[in-house]
N, C-alpha and C positions, 0 to 999 in steps of 0.2 A: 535310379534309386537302388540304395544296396540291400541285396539279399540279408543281410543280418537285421535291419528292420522288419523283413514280412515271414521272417523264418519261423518256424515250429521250434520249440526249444524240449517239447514233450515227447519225446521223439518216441517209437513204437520199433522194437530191437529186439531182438534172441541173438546170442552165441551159435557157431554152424553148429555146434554136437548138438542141438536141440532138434528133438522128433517133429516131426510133420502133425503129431498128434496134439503137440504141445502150443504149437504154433498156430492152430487150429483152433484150442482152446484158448489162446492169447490172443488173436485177432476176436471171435467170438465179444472175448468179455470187454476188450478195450473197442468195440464195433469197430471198426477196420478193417479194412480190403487188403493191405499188405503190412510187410515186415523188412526192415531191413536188416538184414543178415551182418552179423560185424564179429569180426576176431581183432584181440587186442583193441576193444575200442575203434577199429578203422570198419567202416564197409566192406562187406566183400562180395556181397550177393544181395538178392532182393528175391521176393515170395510172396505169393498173392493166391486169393482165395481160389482164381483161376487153376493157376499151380499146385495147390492140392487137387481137386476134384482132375484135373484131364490128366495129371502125372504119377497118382498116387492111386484114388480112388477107382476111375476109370478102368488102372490098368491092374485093381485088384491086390495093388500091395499093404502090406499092414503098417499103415499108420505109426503102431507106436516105435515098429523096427525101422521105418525110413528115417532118414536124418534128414533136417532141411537143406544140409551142406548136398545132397546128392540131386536136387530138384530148383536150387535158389537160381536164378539166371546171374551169373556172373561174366565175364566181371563188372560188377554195378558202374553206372556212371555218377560220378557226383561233381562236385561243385565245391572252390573254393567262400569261405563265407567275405571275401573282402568282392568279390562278384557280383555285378548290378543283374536287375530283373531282366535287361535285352540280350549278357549271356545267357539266363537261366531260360529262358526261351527259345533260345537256337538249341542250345545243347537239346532240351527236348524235343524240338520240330527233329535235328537233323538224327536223332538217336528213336524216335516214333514213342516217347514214353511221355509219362501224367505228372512223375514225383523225383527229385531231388535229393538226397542225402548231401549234406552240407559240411564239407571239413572245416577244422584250424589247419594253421602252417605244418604244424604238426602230422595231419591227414586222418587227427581222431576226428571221428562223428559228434556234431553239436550240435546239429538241427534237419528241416529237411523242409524243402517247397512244392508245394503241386501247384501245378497248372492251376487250379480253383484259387490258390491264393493269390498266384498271381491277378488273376482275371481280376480276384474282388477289389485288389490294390490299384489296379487302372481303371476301373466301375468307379472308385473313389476318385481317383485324379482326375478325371472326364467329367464328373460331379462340379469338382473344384473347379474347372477351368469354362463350365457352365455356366454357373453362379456368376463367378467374375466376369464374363460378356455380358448377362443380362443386367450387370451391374452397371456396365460400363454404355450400355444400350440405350438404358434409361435416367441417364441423364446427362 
């Protein structure tokens, strides 16, 4: 199944010149655990609520002077969008990450997969393919 059916197309992004503080208040309002960090439209980095508190907070710096370019974990891994879901699950098992940023050929950002989408996408097909034996069971 290809990743551009189960993709995010809402995607949740700052620019690296953006403050930690910003990003803070962005995740915040859009509830969200992380950010993907992009220059020119491409990925470059990734940030999570983690990454404020133990990189910023913890170590006492101020928020609004930190950039997220200096704490985002780079360089992000992504995903081409013509990509089925048993790439987009290695890349995560063999990289130990939850989410995806998703390019065009081009390598701009168009979407992004987490782990949860995936799972709910094979929850669904495992559904289907349920159905269909009990179908095929009974009669």
């Amino acid at each position: 199944m290809s990743l551009k059916s189960i993709m995010i197309e809402d995607i949740t992004a700052l620019p690296s010149t953006a403050s930690v503080l910003d990003a803070a208040k962005f995740m915040t309002d859009m509830n969200v655990g992380s950010v993907i960090v992009t220059d020119d439209d491409r990925p470059s980095g990734m940030i999570t609520d983690r990454d404020v508190v133990a990189k910023v907070i913890a170590q006492g710096k101020d928020s609004s002077m930190t950039m997220i370019s200096e704490i985002m974990v780079s360089p992000v891994v992504s995903i081409a969008e013509d990509k089925d879901i048993v790439d987009a699950t290695q890349l995560m098992s063999n990289h130990g990450i939850r989410r995806l940023p998703i390019t065009n050929t081009g390598g701009k950002l168009v979407g992004v997969v987490s782990l949860d989408d995936v799972l709910v996408q094979l929850g669904m097909e495992m559904q289907n393919i349920a159905t269909t034996l009990k179908k095929e069971i009974e009669h």
